[in-house]
C-alpha positions as CSV (number, residue, x, y, z in Angstrom):
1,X,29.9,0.4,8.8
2,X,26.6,1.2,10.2
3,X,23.5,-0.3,9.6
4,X,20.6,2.4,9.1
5,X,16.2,1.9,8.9
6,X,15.4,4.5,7.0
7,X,11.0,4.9,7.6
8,X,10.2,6.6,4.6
9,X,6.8,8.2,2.9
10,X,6.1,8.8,-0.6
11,X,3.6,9.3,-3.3
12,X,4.0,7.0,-5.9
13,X,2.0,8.7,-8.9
14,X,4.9,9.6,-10.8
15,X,7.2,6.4,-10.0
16,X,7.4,3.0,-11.3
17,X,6.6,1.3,-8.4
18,X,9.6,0.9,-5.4
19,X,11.9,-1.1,-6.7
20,X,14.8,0.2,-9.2
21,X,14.6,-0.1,-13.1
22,X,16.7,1.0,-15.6
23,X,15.7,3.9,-17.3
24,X,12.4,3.8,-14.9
25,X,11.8,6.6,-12.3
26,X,11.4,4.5,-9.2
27,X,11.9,4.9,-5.2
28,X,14.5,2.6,-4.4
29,X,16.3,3.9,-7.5
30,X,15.7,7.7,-6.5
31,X,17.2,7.3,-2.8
32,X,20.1,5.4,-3.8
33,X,21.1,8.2,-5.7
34,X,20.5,10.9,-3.8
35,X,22.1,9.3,-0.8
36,X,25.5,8.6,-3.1
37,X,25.2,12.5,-4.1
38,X,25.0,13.6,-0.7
39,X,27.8,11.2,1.4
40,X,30.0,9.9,-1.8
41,X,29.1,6.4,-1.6
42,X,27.0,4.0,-3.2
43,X,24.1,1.8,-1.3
44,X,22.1,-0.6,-1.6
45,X,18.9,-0.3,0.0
46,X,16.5,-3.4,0.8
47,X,12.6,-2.2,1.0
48,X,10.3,-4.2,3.3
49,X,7.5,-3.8,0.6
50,X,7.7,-3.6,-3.2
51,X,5.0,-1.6,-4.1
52,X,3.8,-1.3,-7.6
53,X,3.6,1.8,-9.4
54,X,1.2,4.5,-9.0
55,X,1.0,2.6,-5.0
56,X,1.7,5.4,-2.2
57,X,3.4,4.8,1.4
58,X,3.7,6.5,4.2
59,X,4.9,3.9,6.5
60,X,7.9,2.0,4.4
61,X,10.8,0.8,5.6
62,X,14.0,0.3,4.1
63,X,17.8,-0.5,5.5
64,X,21.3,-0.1,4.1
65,X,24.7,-0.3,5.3
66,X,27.2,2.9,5.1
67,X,30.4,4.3,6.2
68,X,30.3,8.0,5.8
69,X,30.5,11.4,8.2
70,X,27.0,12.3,8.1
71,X,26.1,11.4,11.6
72,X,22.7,9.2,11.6
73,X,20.8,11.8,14.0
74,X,21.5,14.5,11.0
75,X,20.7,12.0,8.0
76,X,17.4,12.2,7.2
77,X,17.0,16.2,7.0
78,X,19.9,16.3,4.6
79,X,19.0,13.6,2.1
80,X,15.2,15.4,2.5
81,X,17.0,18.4,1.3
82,X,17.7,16.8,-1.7
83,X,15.3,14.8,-2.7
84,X,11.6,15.5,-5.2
85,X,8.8,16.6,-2.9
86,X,7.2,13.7,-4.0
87,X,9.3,11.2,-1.4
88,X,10.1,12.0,2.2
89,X,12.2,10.3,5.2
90,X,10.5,10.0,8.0
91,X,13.3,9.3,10.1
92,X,16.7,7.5,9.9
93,X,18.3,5.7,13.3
94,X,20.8,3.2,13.7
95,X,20.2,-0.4,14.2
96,X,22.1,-4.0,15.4
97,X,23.7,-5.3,12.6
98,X,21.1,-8.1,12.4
99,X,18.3,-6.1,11.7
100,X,16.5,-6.9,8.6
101,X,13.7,-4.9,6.9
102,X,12.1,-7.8,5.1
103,X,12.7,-10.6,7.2
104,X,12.6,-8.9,10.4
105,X,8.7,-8.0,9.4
106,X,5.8,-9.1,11.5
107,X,2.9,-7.5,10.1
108,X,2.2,-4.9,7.8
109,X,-0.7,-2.7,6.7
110,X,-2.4,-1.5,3.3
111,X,-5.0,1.5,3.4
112,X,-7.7,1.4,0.3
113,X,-9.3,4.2,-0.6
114,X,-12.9,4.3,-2.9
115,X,-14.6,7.2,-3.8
116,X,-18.3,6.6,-5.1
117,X,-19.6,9.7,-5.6
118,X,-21.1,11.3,-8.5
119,X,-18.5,13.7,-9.6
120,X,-14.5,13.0,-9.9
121,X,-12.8,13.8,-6.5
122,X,-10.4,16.3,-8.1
123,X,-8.1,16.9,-5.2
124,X,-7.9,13.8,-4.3
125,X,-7.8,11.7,-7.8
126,X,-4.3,10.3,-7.3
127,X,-5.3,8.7,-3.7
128,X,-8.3,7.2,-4.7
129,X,-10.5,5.0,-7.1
130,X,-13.0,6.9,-8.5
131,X,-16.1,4.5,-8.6
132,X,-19.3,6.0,-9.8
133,X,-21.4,3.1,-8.4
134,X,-23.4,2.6,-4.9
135,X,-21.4,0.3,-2.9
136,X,-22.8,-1.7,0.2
137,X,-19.7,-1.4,2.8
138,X,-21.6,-3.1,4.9
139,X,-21.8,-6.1,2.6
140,X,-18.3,-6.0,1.8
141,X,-17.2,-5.9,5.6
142,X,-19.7,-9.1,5.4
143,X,-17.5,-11.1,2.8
144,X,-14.0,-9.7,3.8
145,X,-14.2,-11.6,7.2
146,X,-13.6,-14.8,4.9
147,X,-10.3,-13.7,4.5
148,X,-9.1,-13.0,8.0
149,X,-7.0,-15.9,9.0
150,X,-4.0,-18.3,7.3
151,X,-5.4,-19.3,4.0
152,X,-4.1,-20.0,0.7
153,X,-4.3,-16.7,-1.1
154,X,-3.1,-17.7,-4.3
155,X,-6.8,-16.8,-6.3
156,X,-6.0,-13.1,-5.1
157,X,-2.1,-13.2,-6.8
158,X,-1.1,-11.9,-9.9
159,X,-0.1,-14.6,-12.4
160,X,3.4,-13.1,-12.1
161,X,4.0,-13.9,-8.6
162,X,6.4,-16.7,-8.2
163,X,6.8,-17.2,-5.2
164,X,7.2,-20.6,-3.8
165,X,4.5,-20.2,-1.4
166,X,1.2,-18.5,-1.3
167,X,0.1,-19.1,2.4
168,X,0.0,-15.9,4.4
169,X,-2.5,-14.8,7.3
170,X,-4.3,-11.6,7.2
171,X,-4.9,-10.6,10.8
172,X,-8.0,-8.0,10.2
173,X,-9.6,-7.0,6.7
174,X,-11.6,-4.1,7.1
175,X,-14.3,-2.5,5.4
176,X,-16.0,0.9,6.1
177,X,-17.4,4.0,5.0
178,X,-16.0,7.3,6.1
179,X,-18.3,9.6,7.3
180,X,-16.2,12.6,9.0
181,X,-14.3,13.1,5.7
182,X,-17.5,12.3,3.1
183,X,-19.4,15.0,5.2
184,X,-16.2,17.1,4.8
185,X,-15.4,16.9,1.2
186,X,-19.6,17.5,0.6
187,X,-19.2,20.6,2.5
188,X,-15.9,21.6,0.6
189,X,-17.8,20.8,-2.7
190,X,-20.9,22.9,-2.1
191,X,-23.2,19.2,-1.4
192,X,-26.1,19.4,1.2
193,X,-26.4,15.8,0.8
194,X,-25.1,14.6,4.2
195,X,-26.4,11.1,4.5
196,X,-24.6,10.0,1.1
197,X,-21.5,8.7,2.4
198,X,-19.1,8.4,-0.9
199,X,-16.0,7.8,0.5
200,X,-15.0,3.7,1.6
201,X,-11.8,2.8,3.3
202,X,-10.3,-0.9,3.0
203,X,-7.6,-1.4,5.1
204,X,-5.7,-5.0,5.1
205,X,-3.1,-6.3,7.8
206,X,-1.4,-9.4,7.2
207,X,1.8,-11.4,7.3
208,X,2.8,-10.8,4.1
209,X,1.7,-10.0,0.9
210,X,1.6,-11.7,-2.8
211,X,2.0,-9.7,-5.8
212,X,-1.1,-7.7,-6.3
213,X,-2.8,-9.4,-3.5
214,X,-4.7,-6.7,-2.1
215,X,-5.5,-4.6,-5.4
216,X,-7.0,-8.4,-6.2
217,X,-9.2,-8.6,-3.0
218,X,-10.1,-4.8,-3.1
219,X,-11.5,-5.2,-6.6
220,X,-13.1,-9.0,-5.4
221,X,-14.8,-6.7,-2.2
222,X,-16.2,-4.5,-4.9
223,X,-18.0,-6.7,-6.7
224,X,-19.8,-7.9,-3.8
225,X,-20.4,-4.2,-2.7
226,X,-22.2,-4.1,-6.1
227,X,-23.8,-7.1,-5.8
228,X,-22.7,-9.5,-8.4
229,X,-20.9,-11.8,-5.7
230,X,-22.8,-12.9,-2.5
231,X,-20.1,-12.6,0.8
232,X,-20.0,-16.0,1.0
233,X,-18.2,-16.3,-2.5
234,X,-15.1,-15.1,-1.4
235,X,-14.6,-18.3,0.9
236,X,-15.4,-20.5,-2.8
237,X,-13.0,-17.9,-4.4
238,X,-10.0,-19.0,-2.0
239,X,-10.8,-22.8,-2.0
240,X,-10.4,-22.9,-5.9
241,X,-6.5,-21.3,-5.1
242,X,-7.2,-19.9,-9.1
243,X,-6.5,-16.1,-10.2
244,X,-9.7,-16.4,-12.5
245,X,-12.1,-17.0,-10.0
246,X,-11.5,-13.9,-7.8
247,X,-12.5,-10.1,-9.1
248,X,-11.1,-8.0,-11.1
249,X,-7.8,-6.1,-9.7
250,X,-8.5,-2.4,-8.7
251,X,-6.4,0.4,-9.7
252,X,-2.7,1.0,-7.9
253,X,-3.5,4.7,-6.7
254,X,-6.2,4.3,-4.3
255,X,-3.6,2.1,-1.9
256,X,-1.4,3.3,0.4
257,X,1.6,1.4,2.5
258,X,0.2,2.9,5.9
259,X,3.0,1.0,8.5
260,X,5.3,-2.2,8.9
261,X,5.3,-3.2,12.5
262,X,8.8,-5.2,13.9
């Protein structure tokens, strides 16, 4: 048997999040069966991060155990050849049998994207929220420095998680607006307007996640960005360790799964 991390990238628009459901269209459940079609045997694959549905990655990481022909150097192209354009291995090596996707996780890191502009971001509507509104980023970079550090993030989890505990530490919550590719997409779009910067990127690295948690701070961000929370609310928010005193949660298809670091 050989143990195999599969780095994998996919857009999620069409799926039901990562992990398998009956009758559901989902990741996990996609490459199980494609890798059974192509080597004749049936695996179980264990993903670092279950990401919800409509959520993209580009960086997730997955192993499994298999004893088939299909030497590992050769593995990814074939499966690629048989799976929906809408899911891609990045690569596929062998590991020590103790490697673990989940457990064997330091950090890992979510990219946000907002989209403020005026008119819907056609090309990029699946990879984005479109938010009609004037946001201050800088604001927003203001509050999310609250979060940086081991805190109990349970006001920013879904109702649903769980879990037995909701202390993780986010190593670096930041906040910013894009200028190369706001300029870009203006200039795409016909805009002269080159000081209106539309497009805001979150991105979140942390220990771990909760269910939800960064759709929950993302949304919690914006409401400062608009300003019906002061920065200094977000550090009240985590205190009161209560789902209803954080912001509303944002949509799933402006984040992306960017890496998982080991």
């Amino acid at each position: 048997m050989r143990k195999i991390k599969l780095t994998i990238a996919y857009d999620g628009t069409d799926y039901f999040g990562w992990a398998k459901q009956k009758n559901r269209p989902t990741i996990q459940g996609v490459l199980e069966n494609t890798i059974a079609e192509l080597t004749g045997k049936y695996v179980e694959l264990f993903g670092s991060s279950r990401t919800d549905a409509g959520v993209h990655a580009l960086g997730q990481v997955a192993h499994f155990e298999i004893d088939c022909p299909v030497p590992t150097e050769n593995l990814a192209r074939a499966v690629n050849n048989k799976l929906p354009q809408s899911i891609s291995i990045i690569s596929a090596e062998q590991v020590k049998p103790d490697f673990d996707a989940i457990k064997n996780t330091k950090s890992k890191m979510y990219r946000y994207w907002i989209y403020t502009g005026v008119n819907r971001p056609v090309l990029q509507a699946h990879y984005c929220w479109y938010y009609p509104y004037k946001l201050d980023s800088a604001v927003m970079a203001q509050a999310a420095q609250y979060l940086i550090g081991e805190h109990d993030f349970k006001s920013f989890a879904s109702a649903a998680d769980k879990r037995s505990s909701s202390i993780r530490t986010i190593l670096r919550c930041d906040v910013q607006s894009a200028p190369e590719i706001s300029y870009a997409y203006h200039r795409a779009a016909n805009v002269n307007e080159r000081s209106s910067l539309p497009w805001i990127c979150i991105d979140v690295e942390a220990d771990g996640f909760l269910y939800n948690m960064v759709r929950n701070i993302v949304g919690t961000l914006v409401e400062v960005g608009r300003g019906r929370y002061k920065p200094e609310k977000v550090e009240k928010i985590l205190k009161a360790c209560n789902r209803s005193s954080a912001g509303p949660i944002a949509p799933p298809h402006g984040l992306c799964l960017m890496w998982i670091r080991y």
